[in-house]
C-alpha positions in Angstrom: 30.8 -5.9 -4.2 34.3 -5.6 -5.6 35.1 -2.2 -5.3 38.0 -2.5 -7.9 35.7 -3.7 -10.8 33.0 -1.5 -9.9 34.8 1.1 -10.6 35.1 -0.1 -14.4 30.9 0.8 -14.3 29.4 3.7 -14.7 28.1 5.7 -11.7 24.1 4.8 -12.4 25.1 1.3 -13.6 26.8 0.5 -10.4 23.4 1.8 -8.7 21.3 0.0 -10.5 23.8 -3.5 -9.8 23.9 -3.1 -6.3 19.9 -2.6 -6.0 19.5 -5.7 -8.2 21.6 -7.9 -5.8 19.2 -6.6 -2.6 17.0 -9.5 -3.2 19.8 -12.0 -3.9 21.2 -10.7 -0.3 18.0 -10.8 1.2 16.7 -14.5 -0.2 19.9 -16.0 0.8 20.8 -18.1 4.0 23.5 -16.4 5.4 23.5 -14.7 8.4 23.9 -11.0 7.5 25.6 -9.0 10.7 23.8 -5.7 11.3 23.7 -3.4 8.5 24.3 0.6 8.3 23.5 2.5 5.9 27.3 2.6 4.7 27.8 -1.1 5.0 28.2 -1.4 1.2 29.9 1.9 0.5 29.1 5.6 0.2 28.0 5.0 -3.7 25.1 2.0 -2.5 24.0 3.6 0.6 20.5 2.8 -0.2 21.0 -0.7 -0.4 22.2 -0.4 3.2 19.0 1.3 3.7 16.9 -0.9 2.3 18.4 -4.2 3.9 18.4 -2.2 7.6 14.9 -1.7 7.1 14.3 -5.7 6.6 16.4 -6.5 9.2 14.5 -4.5 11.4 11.1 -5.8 10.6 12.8 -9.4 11.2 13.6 -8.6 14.7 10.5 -7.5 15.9 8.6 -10.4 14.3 10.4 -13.4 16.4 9.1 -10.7 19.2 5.9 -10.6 18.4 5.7 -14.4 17.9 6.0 -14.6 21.1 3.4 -12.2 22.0 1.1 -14.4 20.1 1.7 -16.7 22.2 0.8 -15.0 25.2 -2.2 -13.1 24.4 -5.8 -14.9 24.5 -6.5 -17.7 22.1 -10.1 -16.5 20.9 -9.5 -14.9 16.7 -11.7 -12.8 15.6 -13.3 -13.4 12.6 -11.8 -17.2 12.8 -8.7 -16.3 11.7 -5.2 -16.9 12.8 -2.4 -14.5 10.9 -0.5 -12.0 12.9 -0.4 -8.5 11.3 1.5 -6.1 12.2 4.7 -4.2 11.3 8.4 -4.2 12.8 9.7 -0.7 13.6 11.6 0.6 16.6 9.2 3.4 18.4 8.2 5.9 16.1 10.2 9.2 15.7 7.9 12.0 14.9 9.8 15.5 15.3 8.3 17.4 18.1 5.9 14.8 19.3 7.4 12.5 20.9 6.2 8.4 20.6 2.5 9.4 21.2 1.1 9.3 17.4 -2.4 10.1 18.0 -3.4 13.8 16.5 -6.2 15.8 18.1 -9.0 16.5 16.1 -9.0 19.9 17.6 -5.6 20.6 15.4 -7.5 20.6 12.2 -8.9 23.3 11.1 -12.5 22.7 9.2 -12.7 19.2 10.7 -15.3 17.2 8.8 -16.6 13.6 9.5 -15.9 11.2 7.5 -18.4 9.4 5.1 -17.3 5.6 5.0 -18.5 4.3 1.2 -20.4 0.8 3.1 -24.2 0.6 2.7 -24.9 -0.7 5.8 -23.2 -3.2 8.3 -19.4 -3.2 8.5 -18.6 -6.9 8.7 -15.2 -7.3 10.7 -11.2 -7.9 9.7 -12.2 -9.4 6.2 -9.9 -9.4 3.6 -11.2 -7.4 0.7 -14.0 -6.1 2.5 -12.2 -2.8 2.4 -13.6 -0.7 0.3 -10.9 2.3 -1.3 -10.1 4.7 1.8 -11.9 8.3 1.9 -9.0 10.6 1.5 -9.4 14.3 3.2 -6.8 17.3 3.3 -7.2 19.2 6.8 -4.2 22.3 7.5 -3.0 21.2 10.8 -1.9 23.3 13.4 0.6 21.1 15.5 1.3 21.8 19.6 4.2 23.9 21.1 4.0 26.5 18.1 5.5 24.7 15.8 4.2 26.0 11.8 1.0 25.1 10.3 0.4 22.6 7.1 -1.7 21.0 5.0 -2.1 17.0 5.3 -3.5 14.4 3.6 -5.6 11.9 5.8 -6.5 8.8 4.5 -10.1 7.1 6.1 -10.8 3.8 6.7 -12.9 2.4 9.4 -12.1 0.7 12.3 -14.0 -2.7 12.0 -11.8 -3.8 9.1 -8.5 -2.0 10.3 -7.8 -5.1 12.6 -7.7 -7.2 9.7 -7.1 -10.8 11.3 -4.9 -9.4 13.7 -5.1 -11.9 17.3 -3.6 -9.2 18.7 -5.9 -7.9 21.3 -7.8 -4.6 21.0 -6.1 -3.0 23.6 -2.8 -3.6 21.6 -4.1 -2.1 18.3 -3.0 1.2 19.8 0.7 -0.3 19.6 0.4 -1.5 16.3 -0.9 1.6 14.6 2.0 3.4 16.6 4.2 1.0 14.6 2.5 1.7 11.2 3.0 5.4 11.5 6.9 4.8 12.6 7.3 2.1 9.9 6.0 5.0 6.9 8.0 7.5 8.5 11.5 5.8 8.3 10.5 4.1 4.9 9.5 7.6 3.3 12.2 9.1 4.2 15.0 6.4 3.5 14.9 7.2 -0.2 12.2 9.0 -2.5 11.9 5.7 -5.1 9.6 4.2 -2.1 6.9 6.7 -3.6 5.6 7.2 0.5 4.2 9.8 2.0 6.0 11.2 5.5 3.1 9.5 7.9 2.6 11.7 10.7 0.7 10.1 13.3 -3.2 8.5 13.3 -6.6 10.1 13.9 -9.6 8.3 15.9 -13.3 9.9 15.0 -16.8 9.2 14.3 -17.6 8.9 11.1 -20.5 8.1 8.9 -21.6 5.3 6.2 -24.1 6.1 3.2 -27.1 5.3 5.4 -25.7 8.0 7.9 -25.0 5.6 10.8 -22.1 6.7 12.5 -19.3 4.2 12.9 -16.1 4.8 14.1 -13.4 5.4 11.8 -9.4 5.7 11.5 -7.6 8.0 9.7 -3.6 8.2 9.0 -2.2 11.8 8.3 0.4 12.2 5.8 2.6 15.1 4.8 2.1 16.9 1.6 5.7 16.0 -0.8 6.5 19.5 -0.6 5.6 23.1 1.1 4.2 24.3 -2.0 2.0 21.6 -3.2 -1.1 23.4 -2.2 -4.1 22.3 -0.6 -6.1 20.3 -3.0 -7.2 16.3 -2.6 -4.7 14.5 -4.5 -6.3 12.8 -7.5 -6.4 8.9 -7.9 -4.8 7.1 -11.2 -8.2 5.5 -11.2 -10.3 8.9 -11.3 -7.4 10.1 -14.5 -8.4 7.2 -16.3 -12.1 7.1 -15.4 -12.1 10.7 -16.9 -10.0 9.2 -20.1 -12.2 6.1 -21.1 -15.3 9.2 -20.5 -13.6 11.7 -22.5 -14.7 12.0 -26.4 -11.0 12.6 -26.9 -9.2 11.8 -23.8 -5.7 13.1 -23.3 -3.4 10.2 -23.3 -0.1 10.8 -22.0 3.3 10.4 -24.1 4.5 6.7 -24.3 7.4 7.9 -22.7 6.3 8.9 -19.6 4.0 6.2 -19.1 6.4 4.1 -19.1 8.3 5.9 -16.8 5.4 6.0 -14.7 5.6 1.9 -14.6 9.2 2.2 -14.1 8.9 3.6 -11.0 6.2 1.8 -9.9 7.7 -1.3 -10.4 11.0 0.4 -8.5 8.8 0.8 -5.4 7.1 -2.6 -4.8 10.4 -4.4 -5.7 12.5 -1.6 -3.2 9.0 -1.8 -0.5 9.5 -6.1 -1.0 12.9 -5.9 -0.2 12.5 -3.9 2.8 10.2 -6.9 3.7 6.9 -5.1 3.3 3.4 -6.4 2.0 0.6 -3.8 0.4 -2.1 -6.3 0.0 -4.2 -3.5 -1.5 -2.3 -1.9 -4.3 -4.9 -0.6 -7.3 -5.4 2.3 -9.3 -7.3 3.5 -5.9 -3.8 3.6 -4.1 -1.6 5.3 -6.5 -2.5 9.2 -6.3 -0.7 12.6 -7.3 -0.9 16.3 -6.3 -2.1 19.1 -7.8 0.6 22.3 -8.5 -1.2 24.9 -6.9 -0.1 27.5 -9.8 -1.4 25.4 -12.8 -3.8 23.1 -11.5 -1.6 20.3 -13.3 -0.3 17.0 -12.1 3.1 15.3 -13.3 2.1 11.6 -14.0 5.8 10.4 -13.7 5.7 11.4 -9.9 3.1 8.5 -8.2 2.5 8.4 -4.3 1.5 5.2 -3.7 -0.8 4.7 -0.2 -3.9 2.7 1.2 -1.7 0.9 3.7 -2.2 -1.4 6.5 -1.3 -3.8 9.0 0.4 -6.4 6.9 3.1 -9.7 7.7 6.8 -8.2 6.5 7.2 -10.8 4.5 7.0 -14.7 3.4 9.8 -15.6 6.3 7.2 -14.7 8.7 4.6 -16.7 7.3 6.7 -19.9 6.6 7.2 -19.9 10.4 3.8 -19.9 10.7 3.2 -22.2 8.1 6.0 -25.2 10.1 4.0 -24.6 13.5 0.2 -25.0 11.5 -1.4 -28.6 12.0 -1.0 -30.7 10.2 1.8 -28.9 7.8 -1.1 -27.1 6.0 -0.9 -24.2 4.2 -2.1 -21.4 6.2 -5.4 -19.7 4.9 -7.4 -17.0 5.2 -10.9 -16.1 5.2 -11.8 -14.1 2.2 -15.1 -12.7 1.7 -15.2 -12.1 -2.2 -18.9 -11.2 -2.1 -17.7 -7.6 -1.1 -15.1 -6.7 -2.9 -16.9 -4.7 -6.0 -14.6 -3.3 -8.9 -11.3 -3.9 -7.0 -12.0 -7.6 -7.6 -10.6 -7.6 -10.9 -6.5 -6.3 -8.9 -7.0 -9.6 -6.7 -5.5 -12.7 -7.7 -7.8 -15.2 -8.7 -6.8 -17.6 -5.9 -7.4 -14.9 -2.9 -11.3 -14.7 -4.1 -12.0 -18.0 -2.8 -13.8 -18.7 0.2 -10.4 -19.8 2.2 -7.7 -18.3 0.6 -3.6 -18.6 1.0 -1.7 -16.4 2.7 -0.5 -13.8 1.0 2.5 -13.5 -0.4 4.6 -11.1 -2.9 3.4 -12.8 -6.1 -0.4 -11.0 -5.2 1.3 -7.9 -4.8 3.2 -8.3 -8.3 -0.8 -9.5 -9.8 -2.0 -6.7 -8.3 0.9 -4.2 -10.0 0.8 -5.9 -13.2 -3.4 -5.1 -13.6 -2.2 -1.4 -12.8 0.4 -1.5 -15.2 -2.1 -2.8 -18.2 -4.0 0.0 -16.8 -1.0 2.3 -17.9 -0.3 0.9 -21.2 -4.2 1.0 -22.2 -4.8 4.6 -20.1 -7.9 2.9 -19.0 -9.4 1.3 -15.8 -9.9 -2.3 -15.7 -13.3 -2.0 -14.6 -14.0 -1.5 -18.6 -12.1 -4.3 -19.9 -15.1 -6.3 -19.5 -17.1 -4.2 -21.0 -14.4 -3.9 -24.4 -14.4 -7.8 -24.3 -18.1 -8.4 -24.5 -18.2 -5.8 -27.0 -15.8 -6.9 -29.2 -17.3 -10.6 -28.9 -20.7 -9.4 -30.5 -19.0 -7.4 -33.0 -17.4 -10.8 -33.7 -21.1 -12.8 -33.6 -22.8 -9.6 -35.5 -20.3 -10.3 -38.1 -20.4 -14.3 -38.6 -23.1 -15.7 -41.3 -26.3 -17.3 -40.1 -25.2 -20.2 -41.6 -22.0 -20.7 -39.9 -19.7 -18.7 -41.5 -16.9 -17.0 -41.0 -16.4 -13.6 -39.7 -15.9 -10.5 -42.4 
């Protein structure tokens, strides 16, 4: 950027230039030489951020291409996608690069209960059902202060997720995961992450109360002070709207600062080169003030997250060494995906879907932000469309008529 005009801006303008170029940087063809975080200036230091981050991911992908080539050739669940993330080894203060947390450090541990009815089929896409969130006060090793944290449940059977990375090697790749939250939460606040402190393995249990192993990523609490209550979901505010006689709608205003900052994070998290794949009104949460019992709707944490490809450069390598020059797909298993159907683009719900790629994750964001604007969940849209068609039909003549 030319530092001589960009001094004719305003301070916030020039911020909010220099993070709309990010993507023109990153989509471009030139080879960019290693980024800091004061590569473009004291003023855009989280462009430098954000661009480091993708860089990053990058490297470690043309790494782990070739550990795909190395491993066995067997896929589970017949597919072929890589997924993991690029991060150097994790940095978690005090605990060196061993992420795992003992369940003996959190105190009142509970099992799990895993929302499946009965068998867990494995690594499909949208078999997922939303993860079971828990808050624990963890007591870390060495003496170090107590906290409350936020662990978010998923199990095991789906957490591999098409990965033909061998089971052994999971370990490495949730290792990454918990490094690749940590440096993204705390590279700038608009990400909307939590601080991931390391994973949990336990048993858990499903409805039928068969136990089944489970996986569980702890998270930091924002702040100190922000008590010890389970965050609440955007989809539970708006289920409790659409039930309410007179539900409390928030201000215009600050829902639209609420998709401003939504739409901020995916467009800061795609730059960085990373995929959700699972973003809903399940993912997006907020915490309780411990005083008032309120919650401020303008601040969203957005989590669920996986194993996912950085980015569509990953997947157009993949896509050159496929037979044939086909488009790589994916088996989807649409059968199981309940209510969070409806944040899936219409053309992952078929039985061999395409990779994915950042226009799903923008589908999935816009359903959330009509979500916003209407303050209620799309699970009831089809309900207002049928019943605003036989208002329409109750209203037409016998004969043919027109409506009144």
């Amino acid at each position: 950027m030319n530092n001589r005009l960009e001094r004719l801006l305003l301070r916030h303008e020039a911020f909010l230039l220099s993070e709309g170029l990010m993507a023109e940087i990153l989509s471009s063809t030139l080879e960019l030489p290693d980024v800091k975080e004061d590569s473009f200036g004291s003023h855009h230091y989280k462009v430098g951020k954000v661009i480091r981050l993708h860089q990053r991911n990058e490297a470690l992908q043309r790494n782990e291409m070739d550990l795909v080539q190395s491993v066995d050739s067997r896929e589970p669940c017949g597919s072929n996608v890589l997924t993991t993330f690029d991060v150097d080894q994790p940095f978690i203060a005090g605990r060196g690069v061993d992420s795992v947390i003992s369940i003996s450090s959190l105190r009142g541990f509970k099992e799990p209960v895993l929302p499946y009815n009965g068998e867990v089929p494995c690594c499909g896409m949208g078999l997922e059902v939303p993860d079971v969130r828990s808050v624990f006060y963890y007591t870390p090793e060495a003496g170090l202060p107590g906290e409350y944290v936020l662990v978010e449940w998923r199990s095991q059977t789906t957490e591999c997720q098409h990965s033909r990375i061998p089971d052994e090697g999971r370990t490495e790749c949730r290792q990454r995961l918990v490094s690749l939250l940590h440096e993204t939460s705390v590279a700038d606040a608009d990400f909307r992450i939590l601080n991931c402190m390391g994973y949990i393995l336990a048993n858990g249990r499903l409805l039928n109360s068969i136990e089944h192993p489970a996986v569980g990523f702890v998270y930091q609490f924002p702040t100190k002070t922000a008590g010890s209550a389970i965050p609440i979901t955007l989809r539970e505010i708006s289920d409790t709207a659409l039930q309410s006689p007179e539900p409390d709608v928030p201000d215009l205003d600050d829902r639209s600062l609420l998709a401003q900052r939504l739409s901020l994070a995916l467009y800061q998290l795609h730059c960085a080169g990373l995929l959700h794949h699972k973003i809903s009104s399940h993912s997006i949460f907020y915490f309780h003030d411990p005083e008032s019992g309120a919650y401020d709707i303008s601040k969203p944490y957005i989590g669920g997250w996986r194993y996912t490809p950085p980015d569509h450069h990953f997947q157009a390598r993949q896509l050159e060494h496929s037979q044939d020059n086909h488009e790589v797909t994916e088996t989807v298993y649409s059968n199981s995906l309940g209510d969070t159907a409806i944040y899936v683009h219409p053309d992952r719900l078929t039985t061999t879907a395409p990779r994915f790629r950042k226009s799903y994750d923008v589908y999935s964001l816009g359903v959330v932000l009509i979500e916003i604007a209407m303050w209620k969940p799309a699970r009831s849209w089809r309900i207002l469309f049928v019943t605003m068609k036989w208002t329409c039909l109750k209203s037409t003549n016998l004969d043919g008529g027109q409506p009144h």
